[in-house]
N, C-alpha and C positions, 0 to 999 in steps of 0.2 A: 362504416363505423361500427365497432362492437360496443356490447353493453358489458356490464361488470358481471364478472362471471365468465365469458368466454373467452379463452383463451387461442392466440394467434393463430393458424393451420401451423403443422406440422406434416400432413400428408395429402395426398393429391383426394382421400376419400373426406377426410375435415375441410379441402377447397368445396370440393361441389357440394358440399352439407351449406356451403354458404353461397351457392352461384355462382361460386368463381370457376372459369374454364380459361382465363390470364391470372397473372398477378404480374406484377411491380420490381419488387426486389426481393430477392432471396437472403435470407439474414440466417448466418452460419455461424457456428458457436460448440468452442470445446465442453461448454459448461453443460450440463442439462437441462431443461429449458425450465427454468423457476420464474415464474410471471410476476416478480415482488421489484420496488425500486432500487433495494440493493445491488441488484443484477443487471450490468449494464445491457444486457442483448434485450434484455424487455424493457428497458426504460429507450430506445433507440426503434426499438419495434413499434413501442406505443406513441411515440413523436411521428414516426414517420403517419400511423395508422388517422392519426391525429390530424395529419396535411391531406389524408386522403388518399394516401396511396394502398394497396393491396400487398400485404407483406407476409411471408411463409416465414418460420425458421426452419432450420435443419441444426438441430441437434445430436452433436454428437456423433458424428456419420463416420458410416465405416470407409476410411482413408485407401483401403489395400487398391482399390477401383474407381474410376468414376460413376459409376452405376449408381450409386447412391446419391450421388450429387444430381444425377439429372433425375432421379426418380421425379419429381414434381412439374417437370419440363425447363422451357426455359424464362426465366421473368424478363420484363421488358428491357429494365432500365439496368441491372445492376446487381450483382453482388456484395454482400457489404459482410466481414469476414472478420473475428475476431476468435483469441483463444478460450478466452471465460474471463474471470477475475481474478486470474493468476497468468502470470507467464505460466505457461506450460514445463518449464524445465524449473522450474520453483516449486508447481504443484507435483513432481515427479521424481525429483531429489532432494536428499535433505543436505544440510552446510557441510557435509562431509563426503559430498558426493554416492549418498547410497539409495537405493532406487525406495521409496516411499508404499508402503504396505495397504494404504488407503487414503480414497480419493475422494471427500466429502462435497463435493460438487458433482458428484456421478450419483446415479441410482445405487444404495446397497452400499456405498464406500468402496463399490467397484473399483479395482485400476485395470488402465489399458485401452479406458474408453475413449480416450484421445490418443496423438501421436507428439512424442516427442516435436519441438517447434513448430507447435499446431500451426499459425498462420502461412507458414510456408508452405506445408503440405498441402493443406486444403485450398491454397492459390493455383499450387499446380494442378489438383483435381479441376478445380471447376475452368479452367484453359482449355485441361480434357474437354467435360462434358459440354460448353459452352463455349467454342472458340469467339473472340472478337465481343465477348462480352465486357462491359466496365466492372473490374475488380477494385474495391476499396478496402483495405484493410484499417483495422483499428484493434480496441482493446490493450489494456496495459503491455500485452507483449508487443503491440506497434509500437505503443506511446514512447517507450523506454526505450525502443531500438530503434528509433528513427535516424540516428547520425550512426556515422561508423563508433562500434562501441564495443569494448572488454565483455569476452564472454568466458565466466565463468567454468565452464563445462567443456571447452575447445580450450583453453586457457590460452585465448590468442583474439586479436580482435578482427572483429570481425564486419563485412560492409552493411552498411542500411541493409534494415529487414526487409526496405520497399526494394532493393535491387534483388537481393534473395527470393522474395517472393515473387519478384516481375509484375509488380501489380502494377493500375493506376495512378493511384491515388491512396494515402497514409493520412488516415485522422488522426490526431495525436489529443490527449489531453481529453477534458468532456468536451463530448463530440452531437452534442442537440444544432447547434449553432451552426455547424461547419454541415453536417450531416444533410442540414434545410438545405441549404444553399446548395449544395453537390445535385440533391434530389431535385429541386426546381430547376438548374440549367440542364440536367439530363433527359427531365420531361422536356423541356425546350428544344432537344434533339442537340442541346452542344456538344460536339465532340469532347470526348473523356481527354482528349491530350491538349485542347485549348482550357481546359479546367486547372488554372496555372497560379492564380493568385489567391485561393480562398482561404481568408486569416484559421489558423486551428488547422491544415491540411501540408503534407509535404507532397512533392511530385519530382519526376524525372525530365531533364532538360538537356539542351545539345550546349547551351550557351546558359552563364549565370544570369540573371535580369541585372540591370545596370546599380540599383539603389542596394542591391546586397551586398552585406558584408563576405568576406571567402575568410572559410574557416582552414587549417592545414588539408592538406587532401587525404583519402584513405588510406593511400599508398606512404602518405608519408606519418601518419599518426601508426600506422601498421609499423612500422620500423622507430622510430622516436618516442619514447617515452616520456619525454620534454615536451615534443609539441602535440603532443595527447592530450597532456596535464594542462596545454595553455587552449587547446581546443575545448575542453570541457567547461576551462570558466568562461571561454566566449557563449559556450552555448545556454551555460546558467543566467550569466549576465541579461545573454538577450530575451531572455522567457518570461518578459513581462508585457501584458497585453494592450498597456499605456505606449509605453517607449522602446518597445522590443523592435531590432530592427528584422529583417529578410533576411537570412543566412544561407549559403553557398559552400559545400562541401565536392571535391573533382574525385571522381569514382572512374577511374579508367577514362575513357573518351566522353562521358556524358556528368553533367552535373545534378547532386543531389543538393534541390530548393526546399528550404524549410520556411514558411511565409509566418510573420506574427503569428503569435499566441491570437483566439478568437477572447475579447471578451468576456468574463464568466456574465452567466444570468443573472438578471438581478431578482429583487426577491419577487415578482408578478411573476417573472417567468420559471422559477423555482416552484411558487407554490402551482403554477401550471402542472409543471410537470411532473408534483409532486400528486395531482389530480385528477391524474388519466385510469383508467379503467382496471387496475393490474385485479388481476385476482388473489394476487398477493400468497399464490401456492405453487407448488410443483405444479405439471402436465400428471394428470391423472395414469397415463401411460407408462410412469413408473413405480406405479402403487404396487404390484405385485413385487417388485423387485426391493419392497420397501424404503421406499420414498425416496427424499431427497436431504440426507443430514444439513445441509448447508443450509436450509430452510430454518431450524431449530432456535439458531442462535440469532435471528433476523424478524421473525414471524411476527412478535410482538414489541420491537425497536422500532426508534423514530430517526431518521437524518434529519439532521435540522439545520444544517451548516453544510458548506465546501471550501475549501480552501484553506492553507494552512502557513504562515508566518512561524511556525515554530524555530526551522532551522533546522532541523538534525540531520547531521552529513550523509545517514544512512538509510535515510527513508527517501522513497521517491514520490511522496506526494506533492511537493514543492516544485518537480519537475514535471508532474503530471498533471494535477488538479490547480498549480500555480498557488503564488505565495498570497492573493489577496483573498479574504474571506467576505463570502456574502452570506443568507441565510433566509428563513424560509419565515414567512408572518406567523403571529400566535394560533392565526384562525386556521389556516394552514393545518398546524401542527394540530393543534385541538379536533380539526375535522376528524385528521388519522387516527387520532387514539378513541377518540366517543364511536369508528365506524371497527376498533378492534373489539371493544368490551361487546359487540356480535356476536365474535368468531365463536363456534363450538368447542372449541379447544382453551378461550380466555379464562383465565383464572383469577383476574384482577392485579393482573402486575403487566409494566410497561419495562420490558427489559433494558432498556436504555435510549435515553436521549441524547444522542451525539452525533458523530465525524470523523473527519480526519483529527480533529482535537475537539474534544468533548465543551469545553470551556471559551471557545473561540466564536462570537456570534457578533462580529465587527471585524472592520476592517483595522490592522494594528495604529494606526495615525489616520489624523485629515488631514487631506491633499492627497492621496494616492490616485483617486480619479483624476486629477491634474498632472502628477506627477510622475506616477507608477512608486514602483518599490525600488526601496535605496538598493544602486548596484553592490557598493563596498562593504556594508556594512550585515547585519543580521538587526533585527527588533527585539530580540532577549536575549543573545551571549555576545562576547564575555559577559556583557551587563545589559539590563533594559535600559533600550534608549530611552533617552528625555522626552522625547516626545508621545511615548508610547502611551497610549489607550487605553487602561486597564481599567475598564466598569464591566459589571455583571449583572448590572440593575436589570437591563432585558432579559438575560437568561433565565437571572431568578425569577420576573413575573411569574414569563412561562413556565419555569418548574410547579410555581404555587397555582398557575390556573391550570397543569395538568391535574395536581393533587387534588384536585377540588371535583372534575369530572364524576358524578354517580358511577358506581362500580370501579371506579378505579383505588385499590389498597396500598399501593404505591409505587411508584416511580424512581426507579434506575439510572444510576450514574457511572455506566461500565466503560465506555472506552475513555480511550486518554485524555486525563484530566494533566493538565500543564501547571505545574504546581508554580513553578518562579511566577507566571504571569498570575497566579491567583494573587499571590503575596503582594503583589504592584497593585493591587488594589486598597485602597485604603478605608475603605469599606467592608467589613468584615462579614457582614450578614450574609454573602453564598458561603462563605468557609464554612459558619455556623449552620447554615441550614443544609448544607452539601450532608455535613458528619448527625444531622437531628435528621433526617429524613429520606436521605436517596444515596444511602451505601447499604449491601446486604452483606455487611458484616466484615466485609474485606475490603479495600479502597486499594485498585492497584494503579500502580504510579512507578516510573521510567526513570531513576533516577540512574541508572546503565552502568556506573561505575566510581569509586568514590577518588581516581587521584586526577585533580585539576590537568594535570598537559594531557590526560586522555580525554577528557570530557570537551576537552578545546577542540580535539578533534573529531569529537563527535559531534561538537553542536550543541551540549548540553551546559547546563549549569553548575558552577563549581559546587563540591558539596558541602561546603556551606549553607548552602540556599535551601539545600534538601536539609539538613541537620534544624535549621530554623522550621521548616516545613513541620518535619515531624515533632519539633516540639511543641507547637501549634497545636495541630491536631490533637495531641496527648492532651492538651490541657483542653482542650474544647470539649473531648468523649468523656472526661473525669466530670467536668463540669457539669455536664448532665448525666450524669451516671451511666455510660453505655463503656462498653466493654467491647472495642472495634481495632483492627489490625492495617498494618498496612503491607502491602504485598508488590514487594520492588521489584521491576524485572531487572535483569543483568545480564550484560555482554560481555562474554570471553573473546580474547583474541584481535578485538579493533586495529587497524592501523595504527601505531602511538603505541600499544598495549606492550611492554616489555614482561619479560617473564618475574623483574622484579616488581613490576606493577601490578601482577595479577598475583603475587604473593600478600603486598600489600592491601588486596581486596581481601583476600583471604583473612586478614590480621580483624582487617574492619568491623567483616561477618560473624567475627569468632568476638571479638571484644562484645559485641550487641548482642551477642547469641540466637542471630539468624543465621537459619538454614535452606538455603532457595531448593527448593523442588524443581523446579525448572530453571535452566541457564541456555540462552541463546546464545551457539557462535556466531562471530561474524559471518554473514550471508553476502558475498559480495552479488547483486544483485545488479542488473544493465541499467545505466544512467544515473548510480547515485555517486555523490562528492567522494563518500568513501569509500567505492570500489575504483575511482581514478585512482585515490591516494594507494590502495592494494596492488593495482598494477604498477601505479610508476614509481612507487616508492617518494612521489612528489606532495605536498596540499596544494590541488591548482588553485587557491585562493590566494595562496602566500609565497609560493612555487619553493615552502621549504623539506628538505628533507625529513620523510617520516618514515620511523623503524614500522615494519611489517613483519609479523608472526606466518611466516609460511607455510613451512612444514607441519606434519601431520602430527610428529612428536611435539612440537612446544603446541602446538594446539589441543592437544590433548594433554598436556598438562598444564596450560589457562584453565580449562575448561575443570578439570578432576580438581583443582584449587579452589573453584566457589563451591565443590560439592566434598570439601577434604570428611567430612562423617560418615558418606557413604564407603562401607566396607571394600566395594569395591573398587575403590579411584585409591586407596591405601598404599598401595604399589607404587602408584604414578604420582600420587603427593609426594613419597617417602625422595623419588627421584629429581620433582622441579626443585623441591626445599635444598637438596642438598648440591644440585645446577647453580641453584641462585646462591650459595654459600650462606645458607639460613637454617643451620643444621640444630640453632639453640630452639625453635620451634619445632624439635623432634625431643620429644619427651614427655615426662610425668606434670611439668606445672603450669599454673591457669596460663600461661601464656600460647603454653603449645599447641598444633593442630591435631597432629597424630602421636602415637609413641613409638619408638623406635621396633627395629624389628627385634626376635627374640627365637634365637635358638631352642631346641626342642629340651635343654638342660638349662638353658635361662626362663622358659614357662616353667617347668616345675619347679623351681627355686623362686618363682613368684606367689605359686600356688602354695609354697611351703612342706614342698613334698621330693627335696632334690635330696637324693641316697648321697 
């Protein structure tokens, strides 16, 4: 067991600094090795260190050989193999397919320190180094590509990553739960290929088990874009860890077994693991090459929550971390922040307390431990159900018993705050004390798009909701004299997103007189609703026909439409506007975006200088 402060081995000279001439499991990782609980390979290093076993990471290893994978020897039980906290091909391209200039999860903002479809590679490395050893893969790029699934980047779909990689064994989802369990039957000596049923894990089979559902097979979701579309909402439908059933995908002569969802933690075993030893920094190892950026935005944040009921069709944390939220006790959270105002580097601000949704610290109804989550429906769109849960009495405590901590100046409310479900609360007091106390001056909020049939397909709230939202706010900052902004993100290009739609974003931005500095294209990313809807042109929820923005040209002009002020999108505005047959918003009045263009005899005749 280590104490706080020391950080896992990473080399065969840090083993014997500790006695070790074995270890346990080898724990690989595209990330660099950041000892904090943001970072799943040390929250999974620290669980296991926790059960007692001896656990090395390799960090970042150079792929071109096995040599680097065996540098440490070989560990008893197991290899456990993820990319970081990115797919690898997210952290490496950007929605346009162009290769990413910097890698804040590397040393330096290094790129290259990983390989393209890291968990693949590094599966076949360690077969190399380590023949007949148990490979486990996980991390978001397992999680996400555990069934045959659309890959953005091959623009073809493609089989389980567990066939690609030839491993064992596939954690999907948080992986503490599934992770124990693998690790005590391995010690046990069970064979890796009789490790068949563990909820939270996928595996390879000659025959489906008899209580599975069979989903289409590869070969036929590879050809059919119909039963892609109906494969995907089988596979949503069943990802609840209540009533989720066994699912069965036929991958050429062998079946891919996806076993229930494990359980999420409850909150004892949250604040557990929220408990363990981290040092809560880089590996010292990459100080010279100046640090580790990804540390920065983390260092002084708190998780307080998992799980997320939002909906939105394009996020995959509903497919990953699962739609029911738990959350982590006050003491919990309070330990972590009175053990920050330590750190040499604290300044007296807690950069944020959140999640996957910042505001989410319940589960969205009772009954869901009886129940699970409604297949058909969502808990906030079209509308909040009736049944829905909207108190914030517990979050707010805790905001006000972090506020209170000695040395602490104040407390952050940075990631996503879900504004429909604040408004469901009929309690106004976190609105009020959200905008008096824990925004630094900006409050950014997701409101992605303002015309109703996009936002349906995104999962969001009509804007409406957002219009009430912001006038709310407005009056709550007036009311107490502050002077605060709100800073909306937005997506170009959605499935649903017609070029006359994202003109009419355009109109919206322009009537309110915002201007986004940043605009997200659509990302179609492995295993979210709305990169099925991008492939197959289908909603596998409603299996109806959705228009899809393809091409690079109307994508680049969604995208130059939320930014029509920038000089340089002029061109490409001048051309969607007059695409969409909206040539009256090319001109001189408050209505228009840009002005026409202007011969070199029609500028000096404006300037009042034509001969």
């Amino acid at each position: 067991m280590s104490t706080s402060g020391e950080f896992l081995p990473v080399s065969v000279e840090e083993m014997r600094e500790r006695g070790w001439w074995w270890y346990d499991f080898l724990l690989i990782t595209g990330d660099a090795y950041v000892d904090h609980p943001s970072f799943g390979t040390a929250v999974i290093g620290r669980v296991l260190e926790a059960e007692g076993y001896r656990v090395a990471v390799l960090a970042q290893p150079d792929w071109r050989s096995a040599e680097a994978f065996a540098a440490m020897g070989r560990p008893r039980l197991g290899a456990l193999i993820g990319a970081g906290n990115l797919d690898s091909m997210v952290a490496h391209y950007t929605a346009a397919k162009k290769r990413r200039r910097e890698d804040f999860y590397s040393p330096g903002k290094k790129m290259g320190l990983r390989p393209d479809r890291a968990v693949i590679v590094y599966s076949n490395r360690v077969r190399e180094a380590f023949p007949g050893l148990p490979i486990v893969i996980g991390s978001l790029e397992a999680s996400l590509r555990r069934f045959a699934h659309y890959d953005y980047w091959d623009d073809a779909v493609r089989r389980s990553i567990l066939f690609d990689a030839q491993a064992d064994l596939l954690v999907y989802g948080m992986g503490e739960r599934a992770t124990r369990e693998i690790a005590a039957l391995l010690k046990k000596k069970v064979p890796v290929t009789e490790i068949t049923n563990v909820r939270g894990t996928a595996c390879m089979m000659d025959a489906p088990p008899l209580e599975a559902e069979i989903l289409p097979s590869f070969e036929v979701v590879r050809e059919s874009r119909r039963r892609y579309a109906e494969a995907a909402r089988m596979e949503h439908a069943e990802h609840d860890p209540v009533v989720g059933k066994c699912l069965a995908q036929a991958h050429g002569g062998k079946y891919l077994v996806v076993n229930p969802p494990a359980m999420p933690l409850g909150r004892e075993e949250l604040d557990a693991v929220a408990a363990l030893p981290y040092t809560r920094e880089p590996h010292p190892m990459y100080d010279a090459a100046g640090g580790v950026p990804a540390i920065d935005e983390v260092r002084f944040s708190v998780i307080h929550n998992r799980g997320c009921f939002g909906g939105c069709s394009f996020c995959s944390l509903a497919f990953h971390q699962g739609r029911m939220v738990t959350s982590r006790s006050h003491e919990s959270v309070i330990r972590e922040v009175e053990a920050m105002t330590g750190h040499p580097l604290w300044k007296g601000y807690v950069s944020d307390v959140g999640g996957p949704t910042a505001n989410f610290r319940r589960p969205s109804c009772r009954g869901q431990q009886e129940r699970g989550m409604c297949r058909e429906r969502r808990c906030l769109v079209p509308e909040p159900c009736k049944k829905l849960d909207a108190d914030h009495s517990d979050y707010l405590q805790l905001l006000r018993r972090l506020r209170a901590i000695p040395g602490v100046k104040k407390v952050f409310v940075r990631s996503g705050v879900r504004f429909d479900y604040m408004l469901c609360d009929t309690n106004g007091a976190f609105f009020r004390e959200l905008v008096q106390y824990h925004i630094s001056g900006h409050l950014k909020v997701a409101p992605e798009h303002c015309v109703n049939s996009v936002l349906d397909r995104m999962g969001k709230p009509h804007v409406e909701v957002y219009e009430k939202f912001l006038a709310r706010y407005r009056r709550l900052n007036q009311e107490d004299g502050l002077e605060q902004y709100v800073v909306p993100y937005l997506m170009s290009s959605h499935p649903g997103c017609t070029l006359q739609d994202a003109v009419t974003l355009a109109e919206y931005l322009h009537q309110r007189g915002l201007y986004p500095e940043q605009v997200q294209d659509f990302y179609p990313t492995p295993g979210t609703l709305s990169t099925c809807m991008y492939y197959t042109g289908l909603d596998p929820m409603t299996m109806e026909p959705v228009y899809v923005p393809r091409t690079v040209r109307e994508k680049t002009m969604q995208r130059a439409l939320l930014q029509y002020r920038d000089p340089r999108n002029r061109r490409v505005v001048l051309e969607a506007l007059r695409e969409a047959g909206r040539e009256d918003l090319i001109g001189y009045g408050k209505i228009c975006l840009v002005h026409p263009e202007r011969t070199g005899a029609a500028k000096k005749k404006r300037r009042g200088v034509q001969k």
